[in-house]
MDTraj code that builds the backbone (N, CA, C; nanometers):
import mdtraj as md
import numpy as np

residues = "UNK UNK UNK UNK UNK UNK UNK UNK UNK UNK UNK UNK UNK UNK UNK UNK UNK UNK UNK UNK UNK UNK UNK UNK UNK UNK UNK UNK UNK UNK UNK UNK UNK UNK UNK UNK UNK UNK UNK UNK UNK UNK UNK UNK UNK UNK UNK UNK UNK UNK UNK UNK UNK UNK UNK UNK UNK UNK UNK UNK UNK UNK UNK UNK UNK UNK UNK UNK UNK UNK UNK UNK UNK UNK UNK UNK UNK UNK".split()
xyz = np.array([
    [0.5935, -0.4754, -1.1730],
    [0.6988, -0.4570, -1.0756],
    [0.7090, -0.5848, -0.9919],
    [0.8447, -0.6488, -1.0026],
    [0.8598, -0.7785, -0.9320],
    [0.9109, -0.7149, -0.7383],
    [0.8090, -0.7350, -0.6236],
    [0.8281, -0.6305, -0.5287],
    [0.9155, -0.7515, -0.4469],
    [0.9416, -0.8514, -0.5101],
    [1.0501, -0.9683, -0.4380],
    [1.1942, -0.9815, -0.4511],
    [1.2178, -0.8937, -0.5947],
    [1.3432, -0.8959, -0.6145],
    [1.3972, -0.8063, -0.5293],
    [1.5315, -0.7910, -0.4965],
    [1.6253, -0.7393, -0.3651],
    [1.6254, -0.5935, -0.4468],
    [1.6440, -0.5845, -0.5795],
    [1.6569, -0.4292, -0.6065],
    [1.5471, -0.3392, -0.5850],
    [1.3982, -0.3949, -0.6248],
    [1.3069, -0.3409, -0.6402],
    [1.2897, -0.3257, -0.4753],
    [1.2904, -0.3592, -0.3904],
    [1.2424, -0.3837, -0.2290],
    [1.3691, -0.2457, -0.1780],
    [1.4674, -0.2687, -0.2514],
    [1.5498, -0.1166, -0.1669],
    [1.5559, -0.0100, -0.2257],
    [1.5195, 0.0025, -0.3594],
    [1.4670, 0.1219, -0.4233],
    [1.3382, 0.1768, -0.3581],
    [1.2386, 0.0953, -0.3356],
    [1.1574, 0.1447, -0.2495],
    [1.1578, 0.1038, -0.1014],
    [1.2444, 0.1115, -0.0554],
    [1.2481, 0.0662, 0.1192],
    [1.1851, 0.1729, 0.2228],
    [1.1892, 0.3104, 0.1535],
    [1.1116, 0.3967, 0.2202],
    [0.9782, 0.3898, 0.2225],
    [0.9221, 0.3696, 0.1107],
    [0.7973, 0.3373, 0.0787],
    [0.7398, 0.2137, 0.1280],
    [0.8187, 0.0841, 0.1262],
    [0.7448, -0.0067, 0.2005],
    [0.7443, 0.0049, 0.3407],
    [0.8543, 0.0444, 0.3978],
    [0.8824, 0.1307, 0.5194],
    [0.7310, 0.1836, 0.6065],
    [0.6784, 0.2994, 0.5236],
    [0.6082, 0.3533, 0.5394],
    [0.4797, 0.3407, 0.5578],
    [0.4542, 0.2440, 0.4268],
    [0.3358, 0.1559, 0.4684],
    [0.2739, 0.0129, 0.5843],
    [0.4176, -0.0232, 0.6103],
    [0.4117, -0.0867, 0.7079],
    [0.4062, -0.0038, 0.8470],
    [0.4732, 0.0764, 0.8680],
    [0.4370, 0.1670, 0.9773],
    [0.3200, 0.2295, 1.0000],
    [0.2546, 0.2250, 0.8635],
    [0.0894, 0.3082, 0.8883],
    [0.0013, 0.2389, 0.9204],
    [0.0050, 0.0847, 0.8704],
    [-0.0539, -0.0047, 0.9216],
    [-0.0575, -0.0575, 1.0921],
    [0.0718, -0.0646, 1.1258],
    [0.0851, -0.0755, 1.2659],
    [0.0472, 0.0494, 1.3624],
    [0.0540, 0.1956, 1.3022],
    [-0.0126, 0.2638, 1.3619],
    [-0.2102, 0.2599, 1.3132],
    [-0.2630, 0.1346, 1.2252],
    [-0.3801, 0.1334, 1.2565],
    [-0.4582, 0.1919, 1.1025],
    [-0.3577, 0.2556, 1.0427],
    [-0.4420, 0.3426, 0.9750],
    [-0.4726, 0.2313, 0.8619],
    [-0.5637, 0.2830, 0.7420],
    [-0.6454, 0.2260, 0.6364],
    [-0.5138, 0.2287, 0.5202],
    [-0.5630, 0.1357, 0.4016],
    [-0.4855, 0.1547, 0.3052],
    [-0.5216, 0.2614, 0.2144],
    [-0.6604, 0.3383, 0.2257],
    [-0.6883, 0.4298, 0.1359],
    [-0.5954, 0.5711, 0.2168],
    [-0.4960, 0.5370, 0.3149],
    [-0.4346, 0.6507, 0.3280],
    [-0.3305, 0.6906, 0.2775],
    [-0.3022, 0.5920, 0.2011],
    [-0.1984, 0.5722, 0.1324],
    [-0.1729, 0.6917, 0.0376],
    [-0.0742, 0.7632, 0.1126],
    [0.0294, 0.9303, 0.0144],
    [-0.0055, 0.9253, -0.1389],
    [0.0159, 0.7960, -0.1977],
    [0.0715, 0.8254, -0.3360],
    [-0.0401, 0.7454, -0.4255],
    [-0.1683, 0.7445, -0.3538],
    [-0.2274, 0.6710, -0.4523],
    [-0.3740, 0.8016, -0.5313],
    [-0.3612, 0.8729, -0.6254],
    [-0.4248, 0.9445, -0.6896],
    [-0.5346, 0.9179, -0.6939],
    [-0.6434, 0.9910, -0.6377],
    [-0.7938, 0.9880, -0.6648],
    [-0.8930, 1.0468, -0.7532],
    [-0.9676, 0.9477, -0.8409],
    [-1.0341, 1.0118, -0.9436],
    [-1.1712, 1.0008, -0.9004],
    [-1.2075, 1.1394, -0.9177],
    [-1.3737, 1.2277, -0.8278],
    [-1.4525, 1.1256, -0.9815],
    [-1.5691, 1.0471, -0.9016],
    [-1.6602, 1.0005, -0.9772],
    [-1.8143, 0.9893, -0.9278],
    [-1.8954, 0.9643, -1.0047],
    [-2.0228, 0.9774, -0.9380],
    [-2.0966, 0.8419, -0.9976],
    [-2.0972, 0.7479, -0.9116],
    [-2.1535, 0.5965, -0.8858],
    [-2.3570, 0.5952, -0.8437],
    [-2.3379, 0.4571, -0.8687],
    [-2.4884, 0.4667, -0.8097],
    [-2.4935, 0.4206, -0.6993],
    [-2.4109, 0.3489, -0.6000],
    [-2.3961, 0.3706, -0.4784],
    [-2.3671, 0.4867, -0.3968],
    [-2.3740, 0.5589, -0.4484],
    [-2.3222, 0.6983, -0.4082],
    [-2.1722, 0.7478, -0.3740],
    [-2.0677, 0.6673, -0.3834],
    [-1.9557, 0.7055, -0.3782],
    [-1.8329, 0.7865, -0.4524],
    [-1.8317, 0.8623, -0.4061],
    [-1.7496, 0.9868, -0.4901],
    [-1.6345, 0.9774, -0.5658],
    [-1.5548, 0.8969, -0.5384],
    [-1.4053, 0.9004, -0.5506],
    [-1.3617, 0.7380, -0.5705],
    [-1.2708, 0.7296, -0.6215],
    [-1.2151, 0.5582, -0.6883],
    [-1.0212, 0.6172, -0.7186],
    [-0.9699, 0.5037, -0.6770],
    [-0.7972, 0.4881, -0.6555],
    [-0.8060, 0.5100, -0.8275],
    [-0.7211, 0.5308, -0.8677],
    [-0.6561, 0.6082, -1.0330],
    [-0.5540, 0.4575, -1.0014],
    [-0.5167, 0.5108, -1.1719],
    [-0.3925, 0.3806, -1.1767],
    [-0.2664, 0.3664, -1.0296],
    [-0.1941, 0.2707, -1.0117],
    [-0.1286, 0.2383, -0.8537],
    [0.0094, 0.2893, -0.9651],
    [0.0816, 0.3763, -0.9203],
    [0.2275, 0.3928, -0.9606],
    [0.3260, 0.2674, -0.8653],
    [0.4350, 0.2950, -0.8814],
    [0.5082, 0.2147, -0.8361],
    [0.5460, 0.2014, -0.6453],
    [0.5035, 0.3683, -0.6437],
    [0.5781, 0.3847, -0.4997],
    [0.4079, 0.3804, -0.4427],
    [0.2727, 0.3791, -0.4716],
    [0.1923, 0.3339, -0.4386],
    [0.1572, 0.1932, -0.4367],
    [0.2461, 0.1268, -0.4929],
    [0.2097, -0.0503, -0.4957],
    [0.3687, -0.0872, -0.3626],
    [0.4262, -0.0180, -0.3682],
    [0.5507, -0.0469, -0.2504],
    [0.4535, -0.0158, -0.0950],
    [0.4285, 0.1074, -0.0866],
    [0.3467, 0.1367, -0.0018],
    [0.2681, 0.0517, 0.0902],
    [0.1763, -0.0028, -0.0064],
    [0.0326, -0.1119, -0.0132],
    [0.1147, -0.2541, 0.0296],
    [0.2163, -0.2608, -0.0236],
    [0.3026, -0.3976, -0.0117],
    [0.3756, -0.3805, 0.1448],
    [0.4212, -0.2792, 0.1710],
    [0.4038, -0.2420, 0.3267],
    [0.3520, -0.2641, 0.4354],
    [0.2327, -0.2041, 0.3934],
    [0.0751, -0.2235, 0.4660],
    [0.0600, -0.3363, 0.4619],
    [0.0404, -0.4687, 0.3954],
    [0.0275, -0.5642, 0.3692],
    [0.0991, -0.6697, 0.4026],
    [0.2346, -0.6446, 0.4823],
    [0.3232, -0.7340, 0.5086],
    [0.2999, -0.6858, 0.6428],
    [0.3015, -0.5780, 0.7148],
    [0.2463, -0.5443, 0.8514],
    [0.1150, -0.6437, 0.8676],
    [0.0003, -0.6371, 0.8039],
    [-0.0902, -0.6948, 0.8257],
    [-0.0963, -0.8618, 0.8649],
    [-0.0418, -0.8926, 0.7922],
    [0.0214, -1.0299, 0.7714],
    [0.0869, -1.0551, 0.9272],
    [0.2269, -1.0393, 0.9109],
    [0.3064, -0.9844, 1.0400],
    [0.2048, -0.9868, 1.1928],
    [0.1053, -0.8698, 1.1649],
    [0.0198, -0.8521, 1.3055],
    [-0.0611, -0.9404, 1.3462],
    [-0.0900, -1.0248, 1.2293],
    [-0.2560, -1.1148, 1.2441],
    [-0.1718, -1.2585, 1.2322],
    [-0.0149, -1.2919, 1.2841],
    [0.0632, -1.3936, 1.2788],
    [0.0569, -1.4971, 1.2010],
    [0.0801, -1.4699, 1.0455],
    [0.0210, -1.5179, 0.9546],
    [0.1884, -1.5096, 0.9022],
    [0.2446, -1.4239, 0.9385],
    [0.4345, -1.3790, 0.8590],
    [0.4091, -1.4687, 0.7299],
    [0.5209, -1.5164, 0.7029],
    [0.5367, -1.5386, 0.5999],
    [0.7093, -1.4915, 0.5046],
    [0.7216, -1.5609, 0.4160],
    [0.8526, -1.5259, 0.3360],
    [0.8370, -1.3880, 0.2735],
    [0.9322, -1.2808, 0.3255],
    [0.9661, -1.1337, 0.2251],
    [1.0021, -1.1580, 0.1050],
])
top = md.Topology()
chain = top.add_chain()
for i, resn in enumerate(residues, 1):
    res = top.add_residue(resn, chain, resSeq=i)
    for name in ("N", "CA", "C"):
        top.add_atom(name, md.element.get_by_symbol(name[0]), res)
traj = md.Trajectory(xyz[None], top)
């Protein structure tokens, strides 16, 4: 998914939307709605690992990620 081209960015505008807003309210990227969790058992002890990223989970993250950017005055070209 090219998340630079103008179609792909307003097909998901809700979604990057969203993730940028979750970020500025603070929250983590593992809060991310649409990213599927597969229950596993590690030898660090950790339970759970992100499943493949669908599309509206990589818009999301790309959200989050441009907030981040954005907050820590780093901006940059959309």
């Amino acid at each position: 998914m090219d998340i630079t081209a103008f179609s792909t960015r307003s097909k998901y505008a809700a979604q990057i939307n969203a993730g940028y807003s979750a970020r500025l309210k603070g929250q983590g990227l593992s809060t991310n709605p649409h990213i599927h969790w597969i229950e596993v058992t590690s030898m660090d002890g950790s339970n759970r690992k992100a499943g493949p990223m669908s599309d509206t989970a990589l818009a999301w993250q790309h959200g989050w990620r441009l907030a981040d950017r954005d907050e820590k005055g780093r901006g940059g070209t959309r």
